[in-house]
N, C-alpha and C positions, 0 to 999 in steps of 0.2 A: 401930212401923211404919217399916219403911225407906223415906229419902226417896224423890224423884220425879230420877230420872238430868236429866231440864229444868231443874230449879230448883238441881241444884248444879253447871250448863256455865255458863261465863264466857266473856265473847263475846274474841274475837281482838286486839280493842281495848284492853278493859279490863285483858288480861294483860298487853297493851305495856309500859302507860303504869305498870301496878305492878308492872313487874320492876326488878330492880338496876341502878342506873345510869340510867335514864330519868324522874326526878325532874322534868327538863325540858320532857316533851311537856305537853300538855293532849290528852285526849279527841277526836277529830273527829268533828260529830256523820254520822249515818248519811245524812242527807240533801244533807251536800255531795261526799259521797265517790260516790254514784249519780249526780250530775251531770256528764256529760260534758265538757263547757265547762271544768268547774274542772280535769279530767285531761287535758287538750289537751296535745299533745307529750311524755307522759310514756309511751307505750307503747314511742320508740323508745330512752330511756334504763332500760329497767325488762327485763331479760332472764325470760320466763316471764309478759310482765303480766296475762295475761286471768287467771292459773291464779294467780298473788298478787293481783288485784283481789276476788277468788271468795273466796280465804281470807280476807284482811283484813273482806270482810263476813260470813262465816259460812257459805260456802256449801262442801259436800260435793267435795271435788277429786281427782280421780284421779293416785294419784303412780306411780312406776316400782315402788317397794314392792308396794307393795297389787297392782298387775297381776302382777305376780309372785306372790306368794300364789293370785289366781285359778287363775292357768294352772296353777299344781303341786297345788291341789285339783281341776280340772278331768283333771290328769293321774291323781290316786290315785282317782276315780269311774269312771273309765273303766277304770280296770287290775280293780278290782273287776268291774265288769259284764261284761265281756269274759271272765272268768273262766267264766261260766254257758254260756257261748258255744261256737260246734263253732271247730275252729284255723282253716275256711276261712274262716268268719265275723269269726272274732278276727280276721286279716291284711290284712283286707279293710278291718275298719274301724277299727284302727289306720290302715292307707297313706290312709285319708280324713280323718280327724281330724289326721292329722298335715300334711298338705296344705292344709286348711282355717284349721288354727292359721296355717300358713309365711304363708296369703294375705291370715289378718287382722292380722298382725305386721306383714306391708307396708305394710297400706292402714293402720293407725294411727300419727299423729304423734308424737313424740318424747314422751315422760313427765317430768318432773323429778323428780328425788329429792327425801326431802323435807326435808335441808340446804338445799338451794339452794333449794327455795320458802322454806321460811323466809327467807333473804336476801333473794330477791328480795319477798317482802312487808315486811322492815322497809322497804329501801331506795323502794319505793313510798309504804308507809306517812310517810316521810321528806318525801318529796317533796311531797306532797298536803299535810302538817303547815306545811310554808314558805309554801303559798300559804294555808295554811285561819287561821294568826296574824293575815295582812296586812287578815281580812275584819273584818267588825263584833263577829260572838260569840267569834272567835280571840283578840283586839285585849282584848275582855272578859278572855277565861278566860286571857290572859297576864299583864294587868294587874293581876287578883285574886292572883296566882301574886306577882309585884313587888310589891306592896303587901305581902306577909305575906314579905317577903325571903326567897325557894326559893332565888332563885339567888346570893346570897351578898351582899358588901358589899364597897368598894372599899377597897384595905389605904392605899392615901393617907392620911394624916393629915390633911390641909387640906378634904380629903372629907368628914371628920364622918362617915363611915358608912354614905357612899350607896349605894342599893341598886343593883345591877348587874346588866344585858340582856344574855340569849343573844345572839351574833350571828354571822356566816360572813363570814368573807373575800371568797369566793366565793359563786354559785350551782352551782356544779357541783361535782357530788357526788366523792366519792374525792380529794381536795386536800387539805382540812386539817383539823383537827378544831372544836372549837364553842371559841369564845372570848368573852370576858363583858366588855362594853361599861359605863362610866363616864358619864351626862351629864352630870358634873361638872367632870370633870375632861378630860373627851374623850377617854381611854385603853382602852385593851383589854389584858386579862387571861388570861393560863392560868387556869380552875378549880384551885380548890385540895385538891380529892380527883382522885384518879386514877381515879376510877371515872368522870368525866365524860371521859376523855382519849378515848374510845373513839366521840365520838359527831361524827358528822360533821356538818361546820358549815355545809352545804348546806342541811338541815334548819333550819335557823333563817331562812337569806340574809341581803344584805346589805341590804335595806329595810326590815327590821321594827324597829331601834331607831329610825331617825327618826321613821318613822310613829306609833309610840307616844308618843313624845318632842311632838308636835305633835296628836296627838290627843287628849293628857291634860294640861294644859297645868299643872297644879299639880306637875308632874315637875321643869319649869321654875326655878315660885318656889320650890321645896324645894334644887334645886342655887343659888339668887339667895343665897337665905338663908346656904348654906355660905359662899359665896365672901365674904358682906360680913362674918362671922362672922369670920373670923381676917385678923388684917391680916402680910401674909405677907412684908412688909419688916421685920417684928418679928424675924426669925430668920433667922440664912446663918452659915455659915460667918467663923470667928473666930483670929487670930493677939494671943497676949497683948491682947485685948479692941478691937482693930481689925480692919471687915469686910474679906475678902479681895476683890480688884475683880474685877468680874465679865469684863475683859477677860484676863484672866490664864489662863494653860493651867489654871490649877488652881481654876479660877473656879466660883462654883456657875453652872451652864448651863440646870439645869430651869425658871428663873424665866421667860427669854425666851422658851422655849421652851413656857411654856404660855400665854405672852400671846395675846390674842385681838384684835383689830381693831372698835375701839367708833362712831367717826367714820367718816363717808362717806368722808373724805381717808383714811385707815388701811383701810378696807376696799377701796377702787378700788389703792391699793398694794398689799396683800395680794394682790388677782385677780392683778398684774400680777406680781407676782416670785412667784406660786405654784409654775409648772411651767416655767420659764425666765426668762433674765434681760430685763428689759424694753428695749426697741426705743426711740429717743431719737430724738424727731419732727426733721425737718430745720431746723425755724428753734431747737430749742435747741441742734442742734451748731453754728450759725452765729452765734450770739451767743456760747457758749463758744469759738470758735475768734476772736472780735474783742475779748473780755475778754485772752484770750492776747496778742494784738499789743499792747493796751493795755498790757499788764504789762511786754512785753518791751520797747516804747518809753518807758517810765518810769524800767526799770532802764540803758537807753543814755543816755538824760540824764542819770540820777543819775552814771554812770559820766564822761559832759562834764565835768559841771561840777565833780567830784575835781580831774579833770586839770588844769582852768581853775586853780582856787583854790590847785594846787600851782603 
């Protein structure tokens, strides 16, 4: 019995997420993608969106292809039947048919080929995937995906192994590619297959590692775990069995440079020299400019009373 053409179609979704390279989506289910609300502002970044909206749910879409095939079958039924036909009849209704076509070629909008619907439904498909992670079942189906490591492990050594989140630089699509986030260690990564280089990091955004990072809070104590795990002044850099100083051009630099701010006083520091150098309220430069007179009046005495004693 040959099967049923229904039971061996796979929906537009499902192909997505199991073709090559897209190891990273999760599914979205069908009910948040008919929700208008969740596609707000994504018609004017999505070129062809009703006609890639239509595809990505399964619905039948008229491409520049297919209407083409019409017309040139619409053209070989007519050359047949006109055949039966007297020549004043034939000329007559050629000049109408051919008029009729010219007038419904006007009046129909643009068609997309169907390269560029495909584009344009991944890139939609994309889009809708960054907001549909950020929700509760996304949040779910990413987290099952991290827990069973899809997306790889942090090549760190002090890391122990930790497991690593999609994440975008950006929101805006065409910028960079997808890059895989550390809660460990707070770093970001190239994927280490080239079959991920290709997938734009829009598609993930930049909110979805923290949100998961604070939505699942055992992410937390599993990076707690690594850090008390290796004591990391155990190892640096050695000159015949003496450590190199870390003030030194040739200094290990990573160490400071992943220190993190634990105390209130170290973190109100931190805000303060993050993104510029901090501003020096008016009574500490008047006290430091009366320590300076202090000093310089110290060093004139001491200078007296040389003189004196000589």
């Amino acid at each position: 019995m040959p099967s049923d053409p229904e039971d061996d179609y796979i929906p537009w979704i499902q192909q997505f997420c199991e073709s090559f390279g897209h190891d990273y989506f999760v599914p979205i289910a069908q009910e948040f993608i008919e929700d208008d609300f969740n596609l707000t502002g994504l018609s004017s970044q999505v070129p062809y969106y009703r006609e890639a909206l239509y595809t990505i749910l399964d619905y039948q879409v008229e491409t520049a292809e297919d209407h083409n095939d019409d017309s040139t079958n619409l053209n070989g039924n007519g050359s047949n039947s006109t055949n039966n036909n007297n020549n004043n009849n034939n000329t007559t209704t050629t000049n109408n048919t051919s008029t009729n076509t010219n007038n419904n070629n006007s009046k129909k909008p643009e068609l997309p080929n169907k390269s560029l619907l495909a584009h344009s439904a991944e890139l939609l498909y994309g889009l809708i995937h960054a907001r549909y992670i950020i929700s509760k079942p996304g949040l779910t189906a990413m987290a099952s995906k991290f827990e069973r490591n899809e997306f790889g492990s942090c090549p760190r050594f002090y890391c122990d192994g930790m497991h690593l989140i999609p994440v975008g630089s950006t929101d805006i699509p065409g910028q960079e590619t997808v890059r895989l986030y550390c809660p460990c260690c707070n770093d970001i990564y190239i994927p280490s297959s080239s079959r991920y280089l290709n997938i734009d990091g829009a598609f993930f955004g930049t909110t979805f590692p923290g949100l998961l990072v604070k939505m699942f809070p055992e992410i937390e104590n599993q990076c707690r775990i690594r850090i008390n795990k290796f004591n990391q002044n155990d190892f640096g850099l050695k000159l015949f069995g003496f450590k190199i100083n870390e003030l030194s051009l040739s200094g290990p630099r990573m160490k400071w440079l992943k220190m993190h701010p634990r105390s209130d006083i170290e973190k109100d520091e931190y805000e303060n020299c993050e993104f510029s150098i901090p501003v020096r309220e008016n009574g500490d430069e008047e006290n430091e400019e009366h320590e300076e007179h202090e000093i310089e009046g110290k060093l004139e005495e001491d200078d007296d009373k040389t003189m004196a004693s000589e």
